[in-house]
C-alpha positions as CSV (number, residue, x, y, z in Angstrom):
1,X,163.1,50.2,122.3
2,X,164.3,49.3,119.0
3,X,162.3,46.6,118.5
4,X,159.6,48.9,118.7
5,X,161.2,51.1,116.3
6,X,161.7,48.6,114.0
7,X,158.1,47.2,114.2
8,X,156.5,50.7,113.8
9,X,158.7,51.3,110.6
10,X,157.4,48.1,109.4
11,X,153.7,48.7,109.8
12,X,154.6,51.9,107.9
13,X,156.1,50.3,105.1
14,X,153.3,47.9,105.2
15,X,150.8,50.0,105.0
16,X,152.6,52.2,102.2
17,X,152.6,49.2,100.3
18,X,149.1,48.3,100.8
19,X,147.8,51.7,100.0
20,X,149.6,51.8,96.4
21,X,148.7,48.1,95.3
22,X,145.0,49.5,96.3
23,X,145.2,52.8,94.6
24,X,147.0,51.1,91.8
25,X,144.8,48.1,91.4
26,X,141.8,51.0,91.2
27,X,143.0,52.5,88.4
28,X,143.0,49.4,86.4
29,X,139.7,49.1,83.9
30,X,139.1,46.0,82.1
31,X,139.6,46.9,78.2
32,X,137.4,45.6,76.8
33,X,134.5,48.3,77.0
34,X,134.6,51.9,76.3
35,X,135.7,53.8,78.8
36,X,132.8,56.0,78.6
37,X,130.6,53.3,79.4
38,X,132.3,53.2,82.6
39,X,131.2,56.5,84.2
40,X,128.6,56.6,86.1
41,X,126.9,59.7,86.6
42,X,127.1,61.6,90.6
43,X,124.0,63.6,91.4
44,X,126.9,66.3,92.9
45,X,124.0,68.5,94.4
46,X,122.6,65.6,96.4
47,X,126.4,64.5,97.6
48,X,126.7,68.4,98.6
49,X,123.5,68.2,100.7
50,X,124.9,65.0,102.4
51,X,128.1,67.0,103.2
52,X,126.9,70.5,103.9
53,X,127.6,71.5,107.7
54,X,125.0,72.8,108.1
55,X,122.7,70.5,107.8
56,X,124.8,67.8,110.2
57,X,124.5,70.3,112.4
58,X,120.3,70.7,112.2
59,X,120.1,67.3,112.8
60,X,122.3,67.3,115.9
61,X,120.3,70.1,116.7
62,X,116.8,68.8,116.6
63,X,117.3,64.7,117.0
64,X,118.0,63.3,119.9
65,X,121.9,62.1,120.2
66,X,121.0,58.5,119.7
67,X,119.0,58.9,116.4
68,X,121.6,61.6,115.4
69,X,124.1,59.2,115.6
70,X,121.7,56.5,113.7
71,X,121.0,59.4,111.3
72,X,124.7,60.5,110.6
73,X,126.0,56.7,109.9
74,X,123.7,56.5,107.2
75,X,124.6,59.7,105.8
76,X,128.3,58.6,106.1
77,X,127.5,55.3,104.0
78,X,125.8,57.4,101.7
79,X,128.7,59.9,101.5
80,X,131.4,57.3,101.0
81,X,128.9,55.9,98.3
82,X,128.9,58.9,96.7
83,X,132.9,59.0,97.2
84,X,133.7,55.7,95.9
85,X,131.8,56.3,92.7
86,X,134.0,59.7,92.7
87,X,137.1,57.7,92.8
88,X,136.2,54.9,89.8
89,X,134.9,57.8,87.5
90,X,138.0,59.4,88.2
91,X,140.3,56.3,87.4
92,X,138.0,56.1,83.9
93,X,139.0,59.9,83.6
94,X,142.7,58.7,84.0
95,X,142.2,55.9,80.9
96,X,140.7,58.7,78.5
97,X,143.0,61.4,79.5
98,X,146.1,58.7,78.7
99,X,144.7,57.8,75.5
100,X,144.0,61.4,74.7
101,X,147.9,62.4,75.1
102,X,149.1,60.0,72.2
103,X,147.1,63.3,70.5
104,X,149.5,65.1,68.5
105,X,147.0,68.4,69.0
106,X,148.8,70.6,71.4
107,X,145.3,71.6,72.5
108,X,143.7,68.5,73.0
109,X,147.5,67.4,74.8
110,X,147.4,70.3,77.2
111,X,143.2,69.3,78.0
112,X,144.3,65.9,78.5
113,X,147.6,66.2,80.5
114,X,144.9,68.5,83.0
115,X,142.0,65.9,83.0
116,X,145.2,63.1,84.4
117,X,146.1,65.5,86.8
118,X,143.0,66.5,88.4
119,X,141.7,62.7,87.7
120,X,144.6,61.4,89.9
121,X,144.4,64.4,92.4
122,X,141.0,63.0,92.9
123,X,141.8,59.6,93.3
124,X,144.3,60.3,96.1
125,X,141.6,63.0,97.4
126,X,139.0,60.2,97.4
127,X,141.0,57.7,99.7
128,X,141.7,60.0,102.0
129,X,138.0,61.1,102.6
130,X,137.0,57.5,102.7
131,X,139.6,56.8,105.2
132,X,137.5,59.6,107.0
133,X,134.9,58.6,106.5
134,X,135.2,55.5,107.9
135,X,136.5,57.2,111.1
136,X,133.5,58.9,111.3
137,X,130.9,55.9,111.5
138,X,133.3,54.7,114.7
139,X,132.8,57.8,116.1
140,X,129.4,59.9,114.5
141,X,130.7,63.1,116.0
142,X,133.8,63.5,114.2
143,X,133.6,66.0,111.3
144,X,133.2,66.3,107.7
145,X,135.2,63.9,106.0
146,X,134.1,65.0,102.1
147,X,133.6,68.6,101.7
148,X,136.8,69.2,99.0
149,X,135.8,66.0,97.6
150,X,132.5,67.6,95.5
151,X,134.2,70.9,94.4
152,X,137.5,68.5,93.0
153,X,134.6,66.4,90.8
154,X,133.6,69.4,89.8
155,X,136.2,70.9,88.4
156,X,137.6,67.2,86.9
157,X,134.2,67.2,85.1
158,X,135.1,70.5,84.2
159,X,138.0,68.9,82.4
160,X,136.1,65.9,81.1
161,X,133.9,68.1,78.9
162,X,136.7,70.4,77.9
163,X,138.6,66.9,76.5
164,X,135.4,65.7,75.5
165,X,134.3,68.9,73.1
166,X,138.0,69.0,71.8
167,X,137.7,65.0,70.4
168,X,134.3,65.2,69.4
169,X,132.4,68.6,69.5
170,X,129.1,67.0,68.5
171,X,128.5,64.7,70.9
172,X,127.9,66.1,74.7
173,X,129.7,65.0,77.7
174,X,128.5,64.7,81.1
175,X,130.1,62.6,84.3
176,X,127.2,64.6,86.9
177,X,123.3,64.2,86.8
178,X,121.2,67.1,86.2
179,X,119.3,68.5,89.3
C-alpha cells in the first residue's frame, strides 16, 4: 500500500514538473525579432463557430455517428489549432506586457501589469483546453473543451490594443482577423 502511495505521489510530482518546464519553455521567444512580428492573427469568429454547441450538436443530429465522429475529430484538430496559436500569441503578449512595465507611466504600468495577467491567465487557460481537447479525439462524444478559451482572447486582445494605443497611438493594433 505504500508503495503505491509513494509511486502515485511521484507521478504527480512528475507531471507537475513536466507541465511547468512546458508552460515555461512556451513562454520563451527568441529575441531577436520584434515581438510584434510574432503574433499571428486568430479568425476568433471562425474558432467560435468550431466551438459553438450548437452546431456539434447539428452535426450529431443529422450525420450518421460514424461520420460524426470523423466530423468532430477534425473539428477538435482544428480547435486545438486555433488554441495553440491562442497560447503563443499570448506568451508574445507576456514579452510586450514585461517590457511595457519598465514604463514609468502609471497608465501605461497599470495597461501592462493587466495585458501579463490576462496573457498568462490565457496561457494556463490554453493548456488546459488542449488537454481537453485531446480527450476529446479519444472519445468524440466528450464535450466542449474550448468555449472560455475565445471570450479570454478576446478580452486579452482587448488589453493588447489598450497597451498598444497608450505606446503608440498612431499606429493600430490588432492580434484577431477581421470577419
Amino acid at each position: 500500500m505504500t508503495l503505491a502511495i509513494i509511486i502515485a505521489i511521484s507521478a504527480v510530482v512528475a507531471l507537475a514538473i513536466i507541465l511547468r518546464l512546458a508552460l515555461s519553455r512556451g513562454l520563451q521567444i527568441s529575441s531577436g525579432s520584434s515581438f510584434s512580428a510574432k503574433i499571428r492573427p486568430l479568425d476568433v469568429e471562425a474558432f467560435r463557430n468550431l466551438i459553438n454547441p450548437a452546431e456539434d450538436e447539428y452535426l450529431r443530429c443529422r450525420l450518421p455517428r460514424a461520420k460524426f465522429r470523423v466530423v468532430r475529430r477534425a473539428r477538435l484538430r482544428a480547435m486545438a489549432a486555433y488554441v495553440q496559436i491562442a497560447a503563443g500569441n499570448a506568451a508574445v503578449l507576456v514579452r510586450i506586457g514585461e517590457a511595457a512595465l519598465a514604463s514609468g507611466d502609471p497608465h501605461m504600468h497599470q495597461a501592462a501589469r493587466q495585458l501579463v495577467n490576462q496573457a498568462l491567465l490565457l496561457r494556463r487557460n490554453t493548456a488546459l483546453a488542449l488537454a481537453k481537447i485531446y480527450i476529446a479525439l479519444a472519445w468524440p462524444t466528450y464535450g466542449l473543451a474550448a468555449i472560455r478559451i475565445a471570450d479570454h482572447y478576446d478580452r486579452l486582445s482587448s488589453s493588447a490594443m489598450l497597451l498598444g494605443r497608450l505606446q503608440n497611438p498612431a499606429l493600430p493594433v490588432r492580434i484577431s482577423s477581421l470577419p
